[in-house]
C-alpha positions as CSV (number, residue, x, y, z in Angstrom):
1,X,45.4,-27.9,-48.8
2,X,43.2,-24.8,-48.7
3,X,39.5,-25.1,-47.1
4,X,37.0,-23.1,-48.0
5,X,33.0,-22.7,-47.0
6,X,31.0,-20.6,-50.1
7,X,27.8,-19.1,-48.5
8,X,25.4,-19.1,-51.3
9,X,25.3,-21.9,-53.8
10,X,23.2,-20.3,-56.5
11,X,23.7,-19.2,-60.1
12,X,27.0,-17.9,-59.3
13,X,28.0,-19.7,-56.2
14,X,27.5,-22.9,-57.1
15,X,29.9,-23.1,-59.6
16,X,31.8,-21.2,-58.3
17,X,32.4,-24.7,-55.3
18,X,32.8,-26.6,-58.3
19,X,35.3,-24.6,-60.0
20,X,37.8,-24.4,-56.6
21,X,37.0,-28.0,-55.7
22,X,37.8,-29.6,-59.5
23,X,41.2,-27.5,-58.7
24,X,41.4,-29.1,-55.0
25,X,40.3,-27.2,-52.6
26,X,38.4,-28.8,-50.2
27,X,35.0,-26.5,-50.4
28,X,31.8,-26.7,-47.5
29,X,29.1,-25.2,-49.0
30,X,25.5,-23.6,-47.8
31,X,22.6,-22.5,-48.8
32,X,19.8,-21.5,-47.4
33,X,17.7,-23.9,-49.5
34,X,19.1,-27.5,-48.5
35,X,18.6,-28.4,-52.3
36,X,21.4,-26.4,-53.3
37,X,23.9,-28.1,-51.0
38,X,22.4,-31.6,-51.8
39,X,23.8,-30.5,-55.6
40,X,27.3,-30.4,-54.0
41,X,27.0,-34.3,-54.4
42,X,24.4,-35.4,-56.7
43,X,23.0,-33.5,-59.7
44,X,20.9,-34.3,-63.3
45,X,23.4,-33.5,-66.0
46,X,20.3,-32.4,-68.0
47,X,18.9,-29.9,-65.6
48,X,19.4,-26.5,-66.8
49,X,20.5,-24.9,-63.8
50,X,23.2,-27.5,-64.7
51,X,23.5,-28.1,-68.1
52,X,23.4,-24.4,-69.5
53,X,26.2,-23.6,-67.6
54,X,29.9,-24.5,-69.3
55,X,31.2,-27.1,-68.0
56,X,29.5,-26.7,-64.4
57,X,28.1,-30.6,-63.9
58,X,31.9,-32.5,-65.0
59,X,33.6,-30.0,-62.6
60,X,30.9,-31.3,-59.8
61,X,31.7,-34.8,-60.6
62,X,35.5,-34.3,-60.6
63,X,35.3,-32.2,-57.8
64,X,32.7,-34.3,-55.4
65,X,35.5,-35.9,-53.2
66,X,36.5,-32.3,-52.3
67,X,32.7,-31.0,-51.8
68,X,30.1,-31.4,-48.7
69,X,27.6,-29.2,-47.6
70,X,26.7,-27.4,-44.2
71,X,23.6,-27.4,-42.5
72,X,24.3,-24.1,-41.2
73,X,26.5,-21.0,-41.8
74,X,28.1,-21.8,-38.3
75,X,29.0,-25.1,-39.4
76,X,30.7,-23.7,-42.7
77,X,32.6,-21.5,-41.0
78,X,34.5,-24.8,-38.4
79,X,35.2,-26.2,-42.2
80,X,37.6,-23.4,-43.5
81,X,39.6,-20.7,-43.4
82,X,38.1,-18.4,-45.6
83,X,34.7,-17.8,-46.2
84,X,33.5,-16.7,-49.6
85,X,29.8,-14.9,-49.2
86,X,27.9,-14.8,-52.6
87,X,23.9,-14.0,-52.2
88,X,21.9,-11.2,-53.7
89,X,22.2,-8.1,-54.0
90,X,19.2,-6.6,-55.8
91,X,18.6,-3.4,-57.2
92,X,16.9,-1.0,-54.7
93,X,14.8,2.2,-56.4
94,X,17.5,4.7,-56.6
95,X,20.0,2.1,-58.4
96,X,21.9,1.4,-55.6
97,X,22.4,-2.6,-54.6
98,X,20.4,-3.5,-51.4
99,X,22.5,-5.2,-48.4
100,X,19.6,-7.6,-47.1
101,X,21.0,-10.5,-48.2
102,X,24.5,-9.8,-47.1
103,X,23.8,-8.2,-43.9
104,X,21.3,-11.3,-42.4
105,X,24.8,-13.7,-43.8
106,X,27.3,-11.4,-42.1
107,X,24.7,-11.6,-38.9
108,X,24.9,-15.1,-38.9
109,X,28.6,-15.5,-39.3
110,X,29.6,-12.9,-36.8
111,X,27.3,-15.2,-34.2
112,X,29.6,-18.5,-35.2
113,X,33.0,-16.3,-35.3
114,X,33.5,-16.4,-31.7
115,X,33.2,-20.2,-31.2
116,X,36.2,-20.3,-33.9
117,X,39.6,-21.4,-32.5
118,X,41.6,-19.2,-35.3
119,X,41.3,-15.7,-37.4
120,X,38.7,-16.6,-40.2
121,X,38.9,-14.4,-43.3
122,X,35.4,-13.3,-45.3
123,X,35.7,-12.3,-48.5
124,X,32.1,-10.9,-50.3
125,X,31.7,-11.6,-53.9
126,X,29.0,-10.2,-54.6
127,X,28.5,-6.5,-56.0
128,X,28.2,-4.2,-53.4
129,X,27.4,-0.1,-53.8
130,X,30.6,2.2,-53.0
131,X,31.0,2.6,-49.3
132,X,29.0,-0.9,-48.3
133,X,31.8,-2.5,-47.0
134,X,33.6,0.3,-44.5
135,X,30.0,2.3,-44.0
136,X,27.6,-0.8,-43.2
137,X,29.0,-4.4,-43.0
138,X,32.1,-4.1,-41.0
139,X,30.0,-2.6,-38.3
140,X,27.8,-5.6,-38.9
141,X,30.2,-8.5,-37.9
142,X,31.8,-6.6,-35.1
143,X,28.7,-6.3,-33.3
144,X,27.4,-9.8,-33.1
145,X,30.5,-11.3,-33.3
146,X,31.9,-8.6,-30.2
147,X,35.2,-8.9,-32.0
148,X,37.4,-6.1,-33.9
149,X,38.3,-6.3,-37.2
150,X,42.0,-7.5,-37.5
151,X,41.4,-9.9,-34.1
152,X,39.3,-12.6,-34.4
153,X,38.6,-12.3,-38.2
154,X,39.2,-10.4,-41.2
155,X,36.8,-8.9,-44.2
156,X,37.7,-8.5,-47.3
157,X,35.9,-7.8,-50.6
158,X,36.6,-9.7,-54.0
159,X,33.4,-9.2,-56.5
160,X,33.4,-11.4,-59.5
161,X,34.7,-10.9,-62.8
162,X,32.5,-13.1,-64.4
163,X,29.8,-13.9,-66.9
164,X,26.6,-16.3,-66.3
165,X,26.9,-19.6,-69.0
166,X,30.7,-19.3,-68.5
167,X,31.4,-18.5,-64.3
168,X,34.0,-21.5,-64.3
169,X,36.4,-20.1,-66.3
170,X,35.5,-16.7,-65.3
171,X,36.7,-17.5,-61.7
172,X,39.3,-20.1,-62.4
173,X,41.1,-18.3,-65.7
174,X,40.1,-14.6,-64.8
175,X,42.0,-11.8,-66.3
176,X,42.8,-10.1,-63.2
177,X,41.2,-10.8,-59.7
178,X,40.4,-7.9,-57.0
179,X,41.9,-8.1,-53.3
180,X,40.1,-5.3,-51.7
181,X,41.5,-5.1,-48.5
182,X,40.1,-3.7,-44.6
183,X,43.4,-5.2,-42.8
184,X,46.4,-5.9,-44.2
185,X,46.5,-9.5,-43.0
186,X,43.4,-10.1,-44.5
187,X,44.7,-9.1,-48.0
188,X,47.7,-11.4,-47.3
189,X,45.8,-14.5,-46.8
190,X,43.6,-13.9,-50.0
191,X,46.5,-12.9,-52.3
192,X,48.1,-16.1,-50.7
193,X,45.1,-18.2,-51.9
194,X,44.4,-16.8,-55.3
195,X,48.4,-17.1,-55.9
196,X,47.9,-20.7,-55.1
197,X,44.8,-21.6,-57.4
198,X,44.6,-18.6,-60.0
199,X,46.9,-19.4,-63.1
200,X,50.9,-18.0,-62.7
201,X,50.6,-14.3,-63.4
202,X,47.9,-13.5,-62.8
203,X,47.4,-10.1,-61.9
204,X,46.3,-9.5,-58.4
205,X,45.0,-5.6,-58.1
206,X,45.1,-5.1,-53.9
207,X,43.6,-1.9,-52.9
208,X,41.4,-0.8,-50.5
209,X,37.6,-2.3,-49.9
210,X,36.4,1.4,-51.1
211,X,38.6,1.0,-54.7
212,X,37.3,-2.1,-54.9
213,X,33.8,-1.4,-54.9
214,X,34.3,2.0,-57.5
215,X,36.6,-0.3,-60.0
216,X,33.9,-3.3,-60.2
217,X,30.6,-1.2,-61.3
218,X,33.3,0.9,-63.1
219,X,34.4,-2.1,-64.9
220,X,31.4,-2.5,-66.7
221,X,30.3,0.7,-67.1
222,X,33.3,0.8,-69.2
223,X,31.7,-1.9,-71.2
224,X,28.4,-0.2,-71.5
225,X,29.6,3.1,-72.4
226,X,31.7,1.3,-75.1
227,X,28.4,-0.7,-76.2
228,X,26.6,1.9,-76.7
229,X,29.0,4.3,-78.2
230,X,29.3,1.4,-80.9
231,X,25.9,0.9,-81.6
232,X,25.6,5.2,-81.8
233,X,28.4,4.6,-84.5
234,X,26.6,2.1,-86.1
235,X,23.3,4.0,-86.0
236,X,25.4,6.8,-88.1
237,X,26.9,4.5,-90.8
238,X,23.4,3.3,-91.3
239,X,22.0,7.1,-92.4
240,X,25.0,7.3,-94.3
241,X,25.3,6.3,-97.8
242,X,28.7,4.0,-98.5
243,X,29.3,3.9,-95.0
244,X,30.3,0.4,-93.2
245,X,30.1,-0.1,-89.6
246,X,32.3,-2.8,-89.0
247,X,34.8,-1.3,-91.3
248,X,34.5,2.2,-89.1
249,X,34.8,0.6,-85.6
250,X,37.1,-2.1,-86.7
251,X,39.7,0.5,-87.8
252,X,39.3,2.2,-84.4
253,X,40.1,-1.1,-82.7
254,X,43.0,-1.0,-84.0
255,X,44.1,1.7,-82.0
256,X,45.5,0.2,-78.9
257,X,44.0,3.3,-76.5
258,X,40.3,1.5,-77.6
259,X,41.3,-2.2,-78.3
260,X,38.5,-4.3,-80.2
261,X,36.3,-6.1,-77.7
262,X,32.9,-5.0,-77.1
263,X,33.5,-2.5,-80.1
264,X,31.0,-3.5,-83.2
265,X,27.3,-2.9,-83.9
266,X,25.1,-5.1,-82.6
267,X,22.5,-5.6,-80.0
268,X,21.9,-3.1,-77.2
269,X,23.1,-4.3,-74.0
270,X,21.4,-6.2,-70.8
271,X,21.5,-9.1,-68.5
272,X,21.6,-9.5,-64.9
273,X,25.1,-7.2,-64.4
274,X,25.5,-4.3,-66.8
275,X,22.0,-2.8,-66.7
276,X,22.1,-2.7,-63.0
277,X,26.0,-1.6,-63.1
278,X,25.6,0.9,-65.1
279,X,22.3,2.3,-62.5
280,X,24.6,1.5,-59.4
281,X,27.5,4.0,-60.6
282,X,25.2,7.1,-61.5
283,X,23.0,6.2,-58.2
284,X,26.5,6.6,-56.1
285,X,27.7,9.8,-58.6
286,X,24.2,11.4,-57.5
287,X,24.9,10.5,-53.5
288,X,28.6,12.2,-54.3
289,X,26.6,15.5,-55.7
290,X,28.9,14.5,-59.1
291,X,27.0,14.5,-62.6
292,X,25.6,11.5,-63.9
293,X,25.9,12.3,-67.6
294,X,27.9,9.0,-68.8
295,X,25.9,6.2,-67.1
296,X,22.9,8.4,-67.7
297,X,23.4,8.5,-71.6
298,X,24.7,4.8,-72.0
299,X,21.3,4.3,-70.7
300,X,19.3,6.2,-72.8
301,X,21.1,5.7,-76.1
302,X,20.6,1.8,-75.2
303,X,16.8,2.5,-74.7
304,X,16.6,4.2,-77.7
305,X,18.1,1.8,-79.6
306,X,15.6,-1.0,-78.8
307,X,12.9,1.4,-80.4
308,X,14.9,2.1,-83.1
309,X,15.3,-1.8,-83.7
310,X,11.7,-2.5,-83.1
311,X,10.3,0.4,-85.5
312,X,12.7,-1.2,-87.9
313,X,10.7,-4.3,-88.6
314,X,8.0,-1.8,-90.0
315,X,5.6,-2.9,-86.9
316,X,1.6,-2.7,-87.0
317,X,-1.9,-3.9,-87.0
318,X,-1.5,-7.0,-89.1
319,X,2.1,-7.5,-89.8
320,X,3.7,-10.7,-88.8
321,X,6.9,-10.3,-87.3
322,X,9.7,-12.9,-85.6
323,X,11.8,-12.2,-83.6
324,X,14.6,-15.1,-83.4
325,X,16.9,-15.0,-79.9
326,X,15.3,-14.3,-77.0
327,X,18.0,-14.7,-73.8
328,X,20.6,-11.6,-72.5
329,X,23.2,-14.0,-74.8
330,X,23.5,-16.7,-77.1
331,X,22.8,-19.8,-75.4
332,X,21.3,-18.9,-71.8
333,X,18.0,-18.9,-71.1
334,X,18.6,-16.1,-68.6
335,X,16.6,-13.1,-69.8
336,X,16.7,-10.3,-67.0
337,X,17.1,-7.4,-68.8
338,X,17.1,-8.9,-71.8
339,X,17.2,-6.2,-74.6
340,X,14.9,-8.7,-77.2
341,X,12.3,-8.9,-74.7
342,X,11.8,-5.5,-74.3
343,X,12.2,-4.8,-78.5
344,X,9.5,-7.7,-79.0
345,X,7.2,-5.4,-76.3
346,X,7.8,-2.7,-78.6
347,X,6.5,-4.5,-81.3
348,X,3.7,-5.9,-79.7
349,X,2.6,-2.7,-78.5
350,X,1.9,-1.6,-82.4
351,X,-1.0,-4.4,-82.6
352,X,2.0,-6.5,-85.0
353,X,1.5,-10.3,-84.3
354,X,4.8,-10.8,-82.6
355,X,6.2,-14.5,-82.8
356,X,9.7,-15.8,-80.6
357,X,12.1,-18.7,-81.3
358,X,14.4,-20.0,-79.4
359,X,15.2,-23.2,-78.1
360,X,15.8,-23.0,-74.8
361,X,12.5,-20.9,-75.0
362,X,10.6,-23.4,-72.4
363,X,12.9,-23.2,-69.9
364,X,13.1,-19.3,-70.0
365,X,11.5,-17.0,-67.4
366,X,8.8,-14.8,-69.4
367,X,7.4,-12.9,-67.0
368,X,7.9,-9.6,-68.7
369,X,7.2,-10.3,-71.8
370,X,3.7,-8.9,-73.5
371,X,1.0,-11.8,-72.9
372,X,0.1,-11.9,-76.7
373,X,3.7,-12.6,-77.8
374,X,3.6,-16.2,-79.3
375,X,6.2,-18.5,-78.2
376,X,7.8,-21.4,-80.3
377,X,11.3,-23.1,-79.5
378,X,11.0,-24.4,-83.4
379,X,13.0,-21.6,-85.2
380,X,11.2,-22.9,-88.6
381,X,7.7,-22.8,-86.8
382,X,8.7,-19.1,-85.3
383,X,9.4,-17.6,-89.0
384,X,6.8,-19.3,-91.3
385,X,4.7,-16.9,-92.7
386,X,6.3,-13.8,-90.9
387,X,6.6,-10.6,-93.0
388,X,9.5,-9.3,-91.2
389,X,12.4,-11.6,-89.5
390,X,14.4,-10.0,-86.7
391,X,17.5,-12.0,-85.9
392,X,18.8,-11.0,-82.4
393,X,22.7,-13.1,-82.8
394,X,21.2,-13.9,-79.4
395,X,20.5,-17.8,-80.0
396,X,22.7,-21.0,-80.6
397,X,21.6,-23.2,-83.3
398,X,23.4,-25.0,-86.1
399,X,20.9,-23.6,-88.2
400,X,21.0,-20.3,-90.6
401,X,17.8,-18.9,-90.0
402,X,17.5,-17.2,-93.2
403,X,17.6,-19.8,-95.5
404,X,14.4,-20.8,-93.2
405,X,12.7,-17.9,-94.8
406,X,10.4,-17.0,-97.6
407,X,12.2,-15.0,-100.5
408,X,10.3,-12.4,-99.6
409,X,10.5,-11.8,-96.1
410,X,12.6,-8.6,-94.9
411,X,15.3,-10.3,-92.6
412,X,16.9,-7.3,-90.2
413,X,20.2,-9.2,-88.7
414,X,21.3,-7.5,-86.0
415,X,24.8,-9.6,-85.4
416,X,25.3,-8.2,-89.0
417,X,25.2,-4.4,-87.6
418,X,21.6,-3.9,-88.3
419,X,22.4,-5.4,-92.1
420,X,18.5,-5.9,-93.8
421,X,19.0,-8.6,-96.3
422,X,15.6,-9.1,-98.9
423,X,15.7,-12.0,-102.0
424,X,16.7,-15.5,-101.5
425,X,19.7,-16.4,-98.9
């Protein structure tokens, strides 16, 4: 049986122990808040660190007998053989992700590595910038461990493929996992383990820790490029007479060089990974002295969107306008870079009287959002009276918001492709 300690037991670490322990690994977690580990064993089904995540709190009760926590990163490291190390990495100035986090972990762990009676593997999940790995960490371990890589323990990095409300199945069903490598052993022993848990075939891309660290930011740059070059699409089918958007893109789906996912109109894109993705790869094309046209018009073709979106509701002093959705997806009440919030700002800042629904709305963090924006997790409360109805696509509810409104509001439905619907629904 495989034992594993996971260093960091938050948004993404957490279920990330009950994912491999539900399969039967026998996981050690730590965090540096004890409350975190203490969820290893015992959690409120209804608390929303728990409960808005898929299936996170029946994989922590099937996986309990294989779950325990560590009072110390030392301690973690007696309980396995690999190490998985998944804490912060925010978003320093230039774009680039800071190393704070990871470098006090790796400090800690390269003190305990010595007082191990075997190799021990670490493998960093989280997203690093390109040359983190070789240029800053490796250097790290080796001098307050006073080993060499490749004797006494081995690094290698492995970001996640996943998305928040749904990191089970993103590490447990991925479509590919990375093995990016420092030592060749060390890239054995990981295949070896994700061979052993990951479903059969599952592609395994080994390469080095440098490759590794290009291919995950340009993974989703990928994603944003395609986002946006959508919603520019869209944008164009809109100014043109008998032109349809989903009928445009869907046709160049069909192309197998494209493919279909991510390619429709819709909302501009944000949450916690591709904004700062998409900064992180023209940050490091800037430190290369290479252009940074493509992240760099992503970017501002997103921005410009939510402006166009916002001057669509026909904003100013005293026009009611709702804006319905208000997390980075349907469901989550995560809302970093959340491209409604920053649309409903916008608004706001015409003099409109902007109103929100959504109903995970009082468990959402709202610090950016304009002070005067009024807030209502009753969809039929949020629309009453509103001249204008902006429907993000962003919120899950049983409900058809337009039948909620008068026959005379202007509904703008952006999961439609920007469709703005008048008349009785």
């Amino acid at each position: 049986m495989h034992e594993i300690s996971i260093i960091g037991l938050g948004k993404v670490g957490l279920p990330m122990a009950a994912g491999f322990g539900a399969a039967g690994v026998k996981v050690t977690g730590f965090d540096s808040d004890p409350g975190r580990g203490e969820l290893l064993q015992t959690h409120d089904p209804e608390d929303r660190t728990i409960c808005l995540e898929a299936g996170l709190s029946a994989a922590l009760v099937k996986a309990r007998p294989n779950l325990q926590a560590a009072d110390n990163i030392g301690e973690a490291l007696e309980a396995s053989d690999i190490s998985f190390v998944i804490v912060p990495t925010p978003s320093e100035a230039d774009g680039s992700f800071s190393l704070d986090y990871v470098a006090d972990a790796f400090a800690e762990i390269g003190q305990a590595l010595p007082h191990l009676n075997r190799p021990h593997l670490i493998v960093l999940v989280s997203t690093v910038s390109p040359g983190s790995v070789s240029g800053t960490l490796i250097g790290i371990l080796e001098k307050h461990s006073g080993l060499k890589l490749g004797k006494g323990f081995h690094l290698a990095y492995s970001p996640a493929l996943i998305a928040l409300g749904d990191v089970i199945c993103g590490f447990m069903q991925p479509d590919f996992a990375f093995v990016g490598e420092t030592h060749s052993e060390g890239g054995d022993q990981l295949a070896a383990f994700y061979r052993d848990i990951l479903p059969e075939n599952t592609p395994l891309h080994r390469m080095s820790a440098q490759s590794v660290e290009i291919a995950k930011i340009a993974l989703n740059n990928f994603l944003t490029m395609k986002i946006s070059f959508s919603n520019l699409i869209g944008q164009l089918c809109n100014e043109t007479i008998g032109a349809d958007a989903h009928q445009v893109l869907g046709a160049l789906g069909d192309d197998h060089r494209i493919g279909s996912a991510y390619l429709k109109p819709g909302m501009p894109f944000g949450g916690p990974c591709l904004p700062r993705d998409n900064a992180a790869l023209a940050s490091s094309l800037q430190k290369a002295g290479l252009a940074s046209d493509l992240p760099d018009a992503a970017f501002r073709i997103n921005q410009e969107l939510m402006r166009q979106l916002a001057n669509l509701t026909d904003p100013g002093p005293g026009k009611r306008i709702a804006v319905i959705g208000l997390g980075y997806k349907a469901g989550s009440n995560l809302t970093d870079e959340s491209a409604a919030i920053i649309i409903c700002n916008h608004i706001a800042q015409t003099g409109a009287e902007v109103r929100v629904g959504d109903p995970q709305i009082n468990n959402m963090d709202l610090t950016n959002l304009d002070a005067d924006v009024q807030l209502f997790a009753d969809l039929e409360e949020a629309v009453r009276g509103c001249d204008t109805v902006l429907i993000t696509g962003y919120v899950q509810t049983d409900i058809d918001v337009r039948s909620l409104c008068l026959p005379d509001t202007c509904v703008i439905d952006i999961g439609d492709g920007f469709a703005i619907k008048r008349g009785n629904f």
